[in-house]
SEVEXBA-134855 format. One record per residue (C-alpha): x, y, z. Coordinates in steps of 0.001 Angstrom, whole numbers, padded with zeros to 6 digits, always signed. Example, Ala and Ser with C-alpha at 12.3 -4.5 7.8 and 13.67 -1.06 7.14 Angstrom:
! SEVEXBA-134855
+012300-004500+007800/+013670-001060+007140/
This chain:
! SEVEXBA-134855
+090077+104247+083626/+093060+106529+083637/+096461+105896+084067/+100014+107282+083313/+103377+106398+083351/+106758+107830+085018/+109858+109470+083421/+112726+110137+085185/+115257+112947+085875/+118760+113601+086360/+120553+116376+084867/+123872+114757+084650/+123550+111450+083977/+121626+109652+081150/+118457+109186+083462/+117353+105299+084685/+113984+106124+086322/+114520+102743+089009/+115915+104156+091428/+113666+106956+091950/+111271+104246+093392/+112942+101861+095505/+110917+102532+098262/+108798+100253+097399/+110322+097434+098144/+112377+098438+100966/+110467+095324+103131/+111514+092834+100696/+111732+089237+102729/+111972+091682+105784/+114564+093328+105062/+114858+097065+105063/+116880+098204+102720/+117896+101509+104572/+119209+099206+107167/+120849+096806+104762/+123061+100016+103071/+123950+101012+106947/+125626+097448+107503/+127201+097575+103848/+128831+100951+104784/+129909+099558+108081/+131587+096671+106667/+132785+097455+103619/+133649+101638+103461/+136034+101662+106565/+137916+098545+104945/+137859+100373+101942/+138849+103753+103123/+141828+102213+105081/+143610+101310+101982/+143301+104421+100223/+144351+106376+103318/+147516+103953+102988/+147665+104293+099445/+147767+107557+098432/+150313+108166+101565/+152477+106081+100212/+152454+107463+096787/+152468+111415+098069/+154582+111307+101087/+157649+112152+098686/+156394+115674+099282/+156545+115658+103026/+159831+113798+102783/+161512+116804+100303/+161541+118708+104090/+163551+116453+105686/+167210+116482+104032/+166204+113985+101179/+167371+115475+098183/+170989+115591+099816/+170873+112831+101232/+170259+110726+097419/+172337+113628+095687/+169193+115024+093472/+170275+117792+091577/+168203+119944+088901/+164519+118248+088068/+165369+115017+089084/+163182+115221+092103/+160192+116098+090013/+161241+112890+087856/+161072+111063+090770/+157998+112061+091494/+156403+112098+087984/+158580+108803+087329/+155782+106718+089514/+152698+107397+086838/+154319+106293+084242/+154209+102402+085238/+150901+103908+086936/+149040+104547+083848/+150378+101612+082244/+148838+099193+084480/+145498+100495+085606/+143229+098941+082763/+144344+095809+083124/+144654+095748+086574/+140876+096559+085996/+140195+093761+083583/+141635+091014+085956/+139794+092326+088784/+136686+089676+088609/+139230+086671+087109/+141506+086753+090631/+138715+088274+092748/+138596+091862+094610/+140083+090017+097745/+142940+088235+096316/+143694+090892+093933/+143440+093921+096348/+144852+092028+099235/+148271+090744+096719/+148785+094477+095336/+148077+095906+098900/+150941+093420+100314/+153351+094596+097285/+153345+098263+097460/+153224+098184+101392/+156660+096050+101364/+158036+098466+097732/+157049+101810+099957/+158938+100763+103149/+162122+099862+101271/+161919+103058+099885/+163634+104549+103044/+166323+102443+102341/+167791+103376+098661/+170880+104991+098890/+170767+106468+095375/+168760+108105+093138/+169018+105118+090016/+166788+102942+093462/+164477+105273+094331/+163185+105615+090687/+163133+102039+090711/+161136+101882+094095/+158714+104527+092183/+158627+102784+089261/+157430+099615+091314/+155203+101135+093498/+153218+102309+090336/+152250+099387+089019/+151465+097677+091901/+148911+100696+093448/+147404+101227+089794/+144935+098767+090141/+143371+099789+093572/+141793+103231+092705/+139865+102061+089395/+139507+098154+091444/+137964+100071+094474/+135566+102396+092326/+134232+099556+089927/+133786+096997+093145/+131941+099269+094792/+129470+099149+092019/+128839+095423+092881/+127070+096833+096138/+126029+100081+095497/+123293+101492+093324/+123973+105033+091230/+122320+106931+093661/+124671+105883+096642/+127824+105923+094645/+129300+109176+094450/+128750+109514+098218/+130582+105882+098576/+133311+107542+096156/+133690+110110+097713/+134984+108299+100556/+137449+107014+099011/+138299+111193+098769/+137768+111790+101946/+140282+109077+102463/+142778+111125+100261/+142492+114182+102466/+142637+112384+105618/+146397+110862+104022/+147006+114704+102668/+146557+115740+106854/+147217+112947+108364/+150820+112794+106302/+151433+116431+107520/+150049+115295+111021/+153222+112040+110706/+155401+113940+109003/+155307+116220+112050/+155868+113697+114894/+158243+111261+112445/+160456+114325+111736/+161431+114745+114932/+163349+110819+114939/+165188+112858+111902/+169162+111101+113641/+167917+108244+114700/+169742+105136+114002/+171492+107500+112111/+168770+107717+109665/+167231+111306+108642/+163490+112138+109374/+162496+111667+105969/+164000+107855+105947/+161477+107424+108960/+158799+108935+106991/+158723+106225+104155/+159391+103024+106748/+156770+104011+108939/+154199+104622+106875/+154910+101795+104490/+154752+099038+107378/+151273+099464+108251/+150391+098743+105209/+151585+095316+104606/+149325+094279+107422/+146335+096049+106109/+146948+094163+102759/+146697+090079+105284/+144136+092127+106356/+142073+092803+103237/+142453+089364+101859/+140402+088250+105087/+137775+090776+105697/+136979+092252+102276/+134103+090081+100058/+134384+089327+096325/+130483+090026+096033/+127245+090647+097719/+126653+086455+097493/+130005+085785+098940/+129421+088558+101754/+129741+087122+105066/+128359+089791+107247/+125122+089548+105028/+122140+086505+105511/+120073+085384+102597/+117331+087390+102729/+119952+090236+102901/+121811+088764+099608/+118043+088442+098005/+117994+092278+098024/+121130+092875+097215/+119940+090957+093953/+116429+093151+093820/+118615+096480+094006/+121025+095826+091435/+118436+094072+088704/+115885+097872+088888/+118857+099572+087033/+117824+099002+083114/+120505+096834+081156/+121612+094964+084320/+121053+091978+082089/+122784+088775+083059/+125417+089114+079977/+125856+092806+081316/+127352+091490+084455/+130144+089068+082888/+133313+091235+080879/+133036+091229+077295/+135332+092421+074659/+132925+094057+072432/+131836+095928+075661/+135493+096775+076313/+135889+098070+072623/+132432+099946+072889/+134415+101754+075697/+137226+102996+074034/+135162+103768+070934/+132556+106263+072942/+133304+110004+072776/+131698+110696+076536/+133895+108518+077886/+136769+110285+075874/+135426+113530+076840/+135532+112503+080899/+139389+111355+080728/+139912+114671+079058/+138619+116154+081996/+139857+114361+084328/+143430+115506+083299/+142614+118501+084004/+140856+118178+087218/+144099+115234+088114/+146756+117825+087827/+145130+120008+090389/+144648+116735+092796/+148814+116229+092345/+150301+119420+092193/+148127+120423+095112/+148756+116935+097143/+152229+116923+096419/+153352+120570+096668/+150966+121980+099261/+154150+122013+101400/+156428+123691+099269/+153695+126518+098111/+152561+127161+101760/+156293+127244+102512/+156913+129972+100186/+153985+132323+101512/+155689+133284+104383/+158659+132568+107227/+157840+128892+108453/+159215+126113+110305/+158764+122844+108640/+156939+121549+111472/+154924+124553+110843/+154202+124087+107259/+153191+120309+107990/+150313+121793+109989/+149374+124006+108122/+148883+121859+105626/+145777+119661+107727/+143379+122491+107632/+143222+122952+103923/+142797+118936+103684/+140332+119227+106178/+138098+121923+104446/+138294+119659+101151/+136647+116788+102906/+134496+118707+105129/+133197+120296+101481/+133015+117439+099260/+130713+114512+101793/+127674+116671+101933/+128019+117763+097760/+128282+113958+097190/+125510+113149+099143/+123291+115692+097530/+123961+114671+094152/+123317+111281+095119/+120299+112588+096365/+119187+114834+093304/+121285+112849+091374/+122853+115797+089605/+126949+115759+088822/+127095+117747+086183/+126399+121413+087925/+128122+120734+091179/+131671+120012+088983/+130673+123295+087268/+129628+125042+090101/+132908+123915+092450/+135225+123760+089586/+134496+127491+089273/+135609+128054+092924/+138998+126127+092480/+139878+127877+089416/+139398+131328+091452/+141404+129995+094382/+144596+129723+092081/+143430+133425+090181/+144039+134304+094377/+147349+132483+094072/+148402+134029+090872/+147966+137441+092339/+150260+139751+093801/+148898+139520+097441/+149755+138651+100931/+150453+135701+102454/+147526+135417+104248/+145409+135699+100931/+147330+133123+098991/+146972+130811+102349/+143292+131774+101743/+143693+130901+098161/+144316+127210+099476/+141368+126735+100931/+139153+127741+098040/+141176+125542+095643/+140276+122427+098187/+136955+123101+098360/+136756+122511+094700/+139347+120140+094378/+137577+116623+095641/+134197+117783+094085/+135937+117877+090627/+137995+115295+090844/+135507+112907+092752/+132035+113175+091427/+133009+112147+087871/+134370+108958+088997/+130860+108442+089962/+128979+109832+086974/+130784+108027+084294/+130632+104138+085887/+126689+105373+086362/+126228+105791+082964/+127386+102370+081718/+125335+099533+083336/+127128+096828+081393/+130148+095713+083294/+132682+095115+080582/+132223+098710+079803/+131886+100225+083002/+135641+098543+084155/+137430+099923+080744/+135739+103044+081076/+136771+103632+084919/+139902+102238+083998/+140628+104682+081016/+139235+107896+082973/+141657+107199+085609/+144582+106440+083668/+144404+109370+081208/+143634+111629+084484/+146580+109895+086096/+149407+111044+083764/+148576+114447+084776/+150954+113181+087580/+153433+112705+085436/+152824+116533+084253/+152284+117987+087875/+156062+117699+089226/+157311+119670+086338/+154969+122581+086218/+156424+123713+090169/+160327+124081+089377/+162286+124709+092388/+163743+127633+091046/+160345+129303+090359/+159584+129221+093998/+158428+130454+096302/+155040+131469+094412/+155040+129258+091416/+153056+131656+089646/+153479+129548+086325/+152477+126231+087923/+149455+127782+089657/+148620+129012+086003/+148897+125990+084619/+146648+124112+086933/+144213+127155+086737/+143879+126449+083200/+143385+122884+083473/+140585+123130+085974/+139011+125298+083845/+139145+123013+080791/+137643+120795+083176/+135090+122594+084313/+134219+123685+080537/+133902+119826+079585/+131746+118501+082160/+130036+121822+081949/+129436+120421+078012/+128987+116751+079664/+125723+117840+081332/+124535+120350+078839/+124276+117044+076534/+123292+114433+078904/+120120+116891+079573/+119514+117374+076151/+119436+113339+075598/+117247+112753+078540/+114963+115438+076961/+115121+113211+073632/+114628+110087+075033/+111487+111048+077506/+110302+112458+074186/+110113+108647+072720/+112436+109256+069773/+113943+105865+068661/+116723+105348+065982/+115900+103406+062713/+118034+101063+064188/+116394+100266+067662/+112876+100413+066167/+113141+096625+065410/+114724+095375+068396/+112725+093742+071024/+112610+094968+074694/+115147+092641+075637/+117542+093070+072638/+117161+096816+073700/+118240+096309+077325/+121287+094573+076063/+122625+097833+074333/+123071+099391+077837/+123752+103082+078067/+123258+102966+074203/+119610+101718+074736/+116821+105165+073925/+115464+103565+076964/+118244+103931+079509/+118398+106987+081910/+119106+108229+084672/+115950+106337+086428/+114037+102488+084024/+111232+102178+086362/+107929+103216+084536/+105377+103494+087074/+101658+104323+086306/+098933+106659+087792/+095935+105340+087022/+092856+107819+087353/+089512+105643+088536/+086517+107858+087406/+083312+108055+088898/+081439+107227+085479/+082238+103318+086337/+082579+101792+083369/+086465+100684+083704/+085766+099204+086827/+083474+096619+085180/+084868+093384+082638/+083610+094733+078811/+083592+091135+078211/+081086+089956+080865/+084317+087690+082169/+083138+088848+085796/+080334+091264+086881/+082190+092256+090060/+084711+095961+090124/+086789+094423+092244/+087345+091107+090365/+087905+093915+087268/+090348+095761+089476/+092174+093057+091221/+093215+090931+087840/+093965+093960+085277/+096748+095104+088751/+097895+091786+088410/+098159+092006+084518/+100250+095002+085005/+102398+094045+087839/+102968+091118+086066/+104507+092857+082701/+106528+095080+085412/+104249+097917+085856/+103862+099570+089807/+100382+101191+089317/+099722+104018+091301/+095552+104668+091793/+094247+108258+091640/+090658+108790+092592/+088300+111567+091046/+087477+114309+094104/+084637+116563+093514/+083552+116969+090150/+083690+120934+089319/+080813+123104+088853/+080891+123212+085224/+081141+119393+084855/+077681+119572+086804/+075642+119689+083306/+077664+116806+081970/+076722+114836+085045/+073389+115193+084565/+072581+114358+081058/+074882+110738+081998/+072404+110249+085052/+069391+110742+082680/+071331+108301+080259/+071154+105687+082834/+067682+106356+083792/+066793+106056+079713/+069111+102771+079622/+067248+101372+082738/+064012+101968+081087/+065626+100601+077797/+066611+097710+079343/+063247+096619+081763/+061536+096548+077728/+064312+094308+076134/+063888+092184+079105/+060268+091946+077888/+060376+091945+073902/+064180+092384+073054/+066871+089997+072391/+070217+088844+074324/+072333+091641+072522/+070175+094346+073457/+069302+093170+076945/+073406+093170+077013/+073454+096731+075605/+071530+098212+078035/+072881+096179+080458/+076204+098023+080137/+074488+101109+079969/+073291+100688+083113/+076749+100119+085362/+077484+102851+087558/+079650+103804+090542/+078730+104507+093727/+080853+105949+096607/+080404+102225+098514/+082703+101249+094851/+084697+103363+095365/+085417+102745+099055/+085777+099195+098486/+088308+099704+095336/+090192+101320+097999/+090259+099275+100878/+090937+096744+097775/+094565+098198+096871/+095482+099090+100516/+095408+095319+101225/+097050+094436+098031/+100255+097188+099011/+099240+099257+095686/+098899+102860+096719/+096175+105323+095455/+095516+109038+095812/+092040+111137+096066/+092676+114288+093867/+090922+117479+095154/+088617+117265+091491/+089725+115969+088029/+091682+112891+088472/+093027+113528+084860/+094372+117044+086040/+096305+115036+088861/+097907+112619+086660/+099187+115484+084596/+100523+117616+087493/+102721+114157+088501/+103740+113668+085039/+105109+116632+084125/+106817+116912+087491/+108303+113092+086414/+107002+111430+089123/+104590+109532+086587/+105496+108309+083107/+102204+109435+081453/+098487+109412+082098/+096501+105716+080896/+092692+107141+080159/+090197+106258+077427/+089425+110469+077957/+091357+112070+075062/+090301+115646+077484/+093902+113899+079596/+095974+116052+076871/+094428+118875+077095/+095590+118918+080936/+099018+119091+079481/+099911+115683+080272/+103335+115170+078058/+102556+111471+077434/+098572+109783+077182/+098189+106126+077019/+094883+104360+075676/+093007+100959+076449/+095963+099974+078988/+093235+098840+081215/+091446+097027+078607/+090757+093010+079230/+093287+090873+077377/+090204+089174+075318/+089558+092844+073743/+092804+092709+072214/+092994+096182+071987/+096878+097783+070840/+097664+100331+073833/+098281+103863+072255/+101376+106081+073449/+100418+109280+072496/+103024+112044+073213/+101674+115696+073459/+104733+117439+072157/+103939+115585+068998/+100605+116347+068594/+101012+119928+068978/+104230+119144+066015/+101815+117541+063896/+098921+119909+064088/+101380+123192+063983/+099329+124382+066901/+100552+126255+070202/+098455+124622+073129/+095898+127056+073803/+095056+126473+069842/+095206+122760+070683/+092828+122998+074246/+090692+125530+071800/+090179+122482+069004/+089165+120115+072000/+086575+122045+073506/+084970+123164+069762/+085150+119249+069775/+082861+118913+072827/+084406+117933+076184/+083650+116832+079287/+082287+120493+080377/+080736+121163+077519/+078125+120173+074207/+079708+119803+071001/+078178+122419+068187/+076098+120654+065792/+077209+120146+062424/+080906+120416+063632/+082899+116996+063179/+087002+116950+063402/+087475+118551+060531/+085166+121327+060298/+086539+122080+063650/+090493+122052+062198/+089628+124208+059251/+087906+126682+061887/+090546+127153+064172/+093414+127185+061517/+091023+129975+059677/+090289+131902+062839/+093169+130857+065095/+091509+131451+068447/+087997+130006+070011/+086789+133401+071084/+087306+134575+066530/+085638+131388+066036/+082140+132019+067798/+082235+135314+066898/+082370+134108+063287/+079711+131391+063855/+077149+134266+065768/+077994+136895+062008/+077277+134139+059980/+075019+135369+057789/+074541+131505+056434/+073357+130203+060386/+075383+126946+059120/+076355+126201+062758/+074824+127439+066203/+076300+127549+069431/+073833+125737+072383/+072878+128695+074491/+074541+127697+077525/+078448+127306+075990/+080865+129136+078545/+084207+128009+076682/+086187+130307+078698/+085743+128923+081898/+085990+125463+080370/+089765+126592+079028/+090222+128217+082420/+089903+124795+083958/+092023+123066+081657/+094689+125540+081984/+094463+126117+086176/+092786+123097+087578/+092334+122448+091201/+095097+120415+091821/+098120+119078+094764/+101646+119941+093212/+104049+117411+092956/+105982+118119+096157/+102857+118212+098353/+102976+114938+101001/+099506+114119+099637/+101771+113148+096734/+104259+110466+097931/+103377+107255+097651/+105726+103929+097562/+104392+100413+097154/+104256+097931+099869/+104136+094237+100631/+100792+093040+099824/+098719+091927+102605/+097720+088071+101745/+095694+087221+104972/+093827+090900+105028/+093156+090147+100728/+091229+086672+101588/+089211+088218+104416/+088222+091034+102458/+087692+089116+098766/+087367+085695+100177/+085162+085941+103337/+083424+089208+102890/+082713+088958+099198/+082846+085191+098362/+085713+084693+095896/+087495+081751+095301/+090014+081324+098100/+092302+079173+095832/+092367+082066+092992/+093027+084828+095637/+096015+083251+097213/+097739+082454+093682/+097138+086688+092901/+098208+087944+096080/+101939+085329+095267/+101501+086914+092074/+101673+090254+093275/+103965+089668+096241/+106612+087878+093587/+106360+090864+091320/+106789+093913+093323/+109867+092049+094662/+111567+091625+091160/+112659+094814+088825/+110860+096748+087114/+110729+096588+082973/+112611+099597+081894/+109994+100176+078891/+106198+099904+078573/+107306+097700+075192/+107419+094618+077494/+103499+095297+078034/+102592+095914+074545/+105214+096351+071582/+105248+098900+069233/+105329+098078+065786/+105855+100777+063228/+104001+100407+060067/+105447+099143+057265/+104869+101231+053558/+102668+098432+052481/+100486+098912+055405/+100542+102661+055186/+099192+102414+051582/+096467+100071+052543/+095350+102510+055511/+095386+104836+052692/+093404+102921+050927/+090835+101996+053494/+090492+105876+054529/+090023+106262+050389/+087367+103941+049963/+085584+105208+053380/+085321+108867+052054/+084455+108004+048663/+081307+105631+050429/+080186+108895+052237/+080459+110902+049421/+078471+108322+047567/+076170+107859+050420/+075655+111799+050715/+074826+112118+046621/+072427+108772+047050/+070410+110444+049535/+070315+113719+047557/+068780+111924+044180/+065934+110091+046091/+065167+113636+048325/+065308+114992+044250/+062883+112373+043018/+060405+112775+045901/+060427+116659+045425/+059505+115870+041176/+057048+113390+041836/+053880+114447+041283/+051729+115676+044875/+049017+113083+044936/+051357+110489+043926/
């Protein structure tokens, strides 16, 4: 029986296959998970979205208020405006860590709802200060109460989200920040014109009005927003039961992983990714602030405006941001790729301010505002997602987010000073400046996914430290991102390949004498340890295989025969022998091994010939994790990973072999049309071995002649006739088939397949009633099964058979065994040679 596991694939994050195959067990306890995200994002994202709309208005509306008479009406002279601005980040940056490490110790609805309440009451007053000494205060203030809501809102919604729905969650929380850009251009507008009222001046208004709402949002929050899935209110128990399901497929969502920790919090600061991501996020942060807070001012120096005219102007460029940024999040959700969109849209910001920089006209530099927004959420947002994706253990996940938006937050500090009054009205230096630092940006993460890529491409290739080698599965899920086995997707699902010769369907052991008994336990085995098996049945066999075919058929009929005379004059063991010789499968086996796993929810697929050449096709294209067969002619389909004797009965206690391909061809120094070439001298499936022509005899002859085709012609000008080639030996057409089998791709429909609830009344009438199993022991499977493809999936095949590297004393006593086996040939060989030389010297009538 074949099989083969999946690998996953993101390019931009270190790749958890899980996710990848939720579908699954979207029915879990009735409940569809598609529907269960819907009522998550109706509850929770317009909560969430209110208070950053609220938020970042209250920290940016300085900018709309610089229009309206402010700076004389506080007496700001020189850069003391841009201190006011920058003055905000510095109590900002200070406080967003630990506002991030108290988050879970007061709860997200206390905590959110007390800071909300705070900078809603510190922003109102803010209209009030008659000085400049107050309003720094008031900005001093307002930073550290609003630092903890950006991190606090991107690590909470990691308590409901999986990493392939959070960047498009995230980047709400953007969208929410270009809603505030327009919408404070949109209020700005209308509140300007109150500028005399109660003898205040518009930009007075500005700061009351738009503080007020949100002290009510903040009673608001503490009400309406939940401290976790369990404590959810909109959400029933079968509802919080998935909730658990979705978050326990990510690997390392151990139970320690979800409670802070202070070695994970110093495993944060002591990483150089998550260094590398605050870098960039500087650079991507002082584009976000000096284009929030100076929009204004630039568009007001590109031409002869009104203020009310510059507000509006303002809303498109905001608009095209978010308009941008909500499908790109969703489609890296979706591919789950980060990495090339900040590349690709950090690249169009940084030629937005080149359009800014140069001597053009106004209409161009407006134009130039619209291509930095485009690039500007992308840049700024996806990250946010990426990093807190990468770190499944919460302690680090909270200081990480925490660090990557404080270090990306001083750039706020930075921003004010870079667009000097007196540089107006194009602020060619600040442009510059922020040109530069989007492209550092873009360079990192740029770097960021060039490595993560490279590290899936080590990990799928099995590589494992000296220091993990002697950790346990569990002990390895601990480690979290630092785990060989974490990715971007831990699922490891298998493809197993059920052959027409029959023998895997059958017990070796005699334990049962039914396929179906054979196939219904050794699904349960793997379920069990984790493993979603996927079925793929053998289609036609090709035309070449048709010799094969029938020398097996007249192997059975000579077993049959073998077996009637045992039954007469032979013993148990032989009458066993042939016995097994004997088992074969018929289309009615194979029909009922389907019908089989339909009832039990465990999908299958018919491939068009080979099964083998199917599983490789879905493993390469890292749907599967490898391909499980006892046929070593799997590798030569160019499947990267084989496995051996998963399928075997527990009695047979057989170790399951991971073979990797890449290695193979590393250890034999061969190409793979060398390796394909070796196989077939070897005698496959399509055709005879050559006589005489063992393993190593066939090494020495291809690393001699290097190809198959230099090889027979060697063998045929042999004057010697050592070896001869069976008349009928077409190798190229049996490399042809290895190379360009008849196979589905990947992507065709054929190909899908998800897992589904098993079907416990449809299993007993099938097994129970139609083929007279036990009832009792039918039932206790199918809540077997049904239990297991509920729960997550192991992240490593380790957890169904662990790998134990050999120790030196072991690898000198294989030596030694390998030794003593060659030297019994040799001695057997020169044995047989003496008595064939005493025969020939004995005398003829002797």
């Amino acid at each position: 029986m074949d099989s083969a596991p999946e690998k996953p694939g993101m390019d931009s994050a270190v790749r958890n296959p899980d996710d990848e195959f939720s579908s699954g067990d979207e029915q879990i306890s009735g409940v569809d998970e598609r529907k269960l995200v819907r009522k998550l994002d109706l509850y929770l994202i317009p909560l969430v979205m209110a208070l950053y709309v609220f938020s970042f208005l209250d920290r940016v509306n300085i900018g709309n208020a610089r229009l309206y008479s402010m700076e004389a009406d506080l007496g700001l002279v020189g850069t003391q405006y841009q201190t006011a601005v920058s003055i905000l980040f510095v109590t900002y940056l200070a406080f967003e860590v630990p506002s991030n490490l108290v988050l879970k110790k007061f709860t997200p609805s206390r905590w959110i709802a007390f800071i909300t309440v705070a900078w809603g009451i510190i922003a109102t007053l803010t209209g009030l200060v008659k000085n400049y000494g107050s309003l720094l205060a008031c900005r001093l203030l307002l930073g550290v109460v609003e630092a903890g809501l950006f991190p606090g809102l991107t690590v909470y919604l990691t308590f409901f989200y999986t990493k392939n729905e959070l960047a498009l969650r995230v980047g709400f929380l953007f969208v929410s920040a270009a809603i505030a850009g327009a919408l404070g251009g949109l209020l700005a507008y209308g509140i300007g014109h109150m500028d005399g009222l109660a003898g205040f001046h518009g930009w007075r208004w500005i700061m009351i009005i738009e503080g007020l709402p949100t002290v009510c949002l903040g009673v608001i929050s503490f009400f309406l927003l939940p401290n976790d899935a369990e404590s959810a209110y909109f959400l029933n128990e079968s509802e919080k039961k998935m909730m658990v399901v979705r978050h326990s497929r990510s690997y390392g969502m151990t139970t320690s992983a979800r409670e802070f920790s202070k070695d994970d919090m110093r495993k944060a600061f002591g990483d150089w990714r998550v260094w590398v991501f605050c870098v960039a996020q500087f650079g991507a942060d002082t584009m976000l602030y000096g284009f929030s807070t100076f929009l204004p001012t630039i568009i007001n120096g590109l031409g002869k405006w009104t203020t009310p005219q510059v507000q509006l102007l303002t809303i498109p460029c905001y608009f095209v941001g978010a308009l941008v940024y909500m499908p790109i999040s969703a489609l890296s959700d979706r591919l789950q790729m980060r990495g090339i969109m900040c590349v690709i849209f950090g690249s169009i910001s940084v030629i937005g301010y080149g359009v800014l920089i140069s001597p053009s006209s106004a209409g161009v530099h407006y134009f130039g505002c619209f291509l930095v927004a485009m690039g500007l959420y992308v840049v700024v947002g996806l990250p946010l997602a990426w990093l807190p994706s990468n770190s499944p253990r919460y302690g680090k996940r909270t200081t990480a987010t925490g660090m990557q938006l404080t270090v990306g937050n001083a750039s706020g500090i930075m921003a004010p000073f870079i667009f000097p009054t007196l540089e107006g009205p194009r602020y060619v230096k600040g442009n510059a400046v922020s040109l530069s630092m989007v492209g550092m940006a873009t360079a990192l993460y740029g770097f960021l996914w060039f490595w993560y890529a490279r590290e899936n491409r080590r990990r799928d290739a099995g590589e494992l430290l000296a220091k993990h080698r002697e950790l346990s599965h569990d002990e390895l899920a601990e480690l979290g991102d630092e785990s060989p086995h974490f990715r971007s997707m831990s699922i490891y699902s298998f493809l197993i390949a059920v052959r027409s010769n029959g023998e895997q369907l059958t017990n070796e052991n005699g334990e049962t004498t039914s396929h179906l008994m054979g196939m219904f336990y050794r699904t349960l085995r793997m379920v069990d340890n984790g493993i979603k098996p996927l079925y793929v049945f053998d289609g036609a066999p090709p035309k070449l295989k048709s010799g094969e075919l029938a020398k097996r058929f007249q192997r059975k009929q000579e077993a049959n025969e073998g077996l009637e005379e045992a039954k007469e004059t032979g013993t148990a063991e032989e009458i066993e022998k042939f016995s097994r010789r004997t088992v074969r499968v018929t289309r009615e086996h194979n029909a009922d091994c389907q019908r089989l796993l339909k009832v039990m929810g465990i999908p299958y697929i018919v491939a068009p010939t080979e099964a083998e050449a199917q599983c490789a096709v879905l493993a390469r294209a890292g749907k599967v994790y490898a391909a499980a067969s006892e046929d070593m002619d799997t590798l030569c389909f160019n499947t990267p990973i084989l496995l051996r004797h998963l399928t075997f009965s527990e009695q047979r206690k057989e170790p399951i072999q991971e073979i990797h391909l890449d290695k193979v061809l590393e250890g034999l120094n061969m190409e793979r049309k060398q390796f394909v070439d070796l196989c077939i001298l070897l005698g496959c499936d399509y055709l005879d071995p050559i006589p005489k022509v063992g393993p190593t005899t066939a090494l020495k002859l291809i690393r001699e002649h290097g190809t198959l085709e230099n090889v027979v012609e060697y063998i045929k000008n042999d004057d010697k006739s050592k070896y001869t080639i069976p008349d009928d030996w077409p190798f190229e057409d049996a490399r042809d088939l290895f190379f360009s089998p008849d196979v589905r791709q990947a992507d065709d429909p054929l190909c899908d397949f998800k897992w589904e609830k098993p079907d416990i009344d449809g299993l007993v009438k099938f097994l129970v009633h139609e083929k007279g199993f036990s009832e009792d022991r039918v039932r206790a499977g199918g809540a077997r099964l049904e239990k297991n493809l509920k729960s997550s999936q192991q992240s490593r095949i380790e957890g169904f058979f662990k790998l134990l590297p050999k120790t030196e004393e072991e690898k000198k006593a294989h030596k030694r065994k390998l030794d003593e086996q060659n030297e019994a040939k040799k001695k057997k060989v020169k044995d047989e040679k003496k008595e064939k030389a005493k025969a020939k010297a004995k005398p003829r009538g002797a």
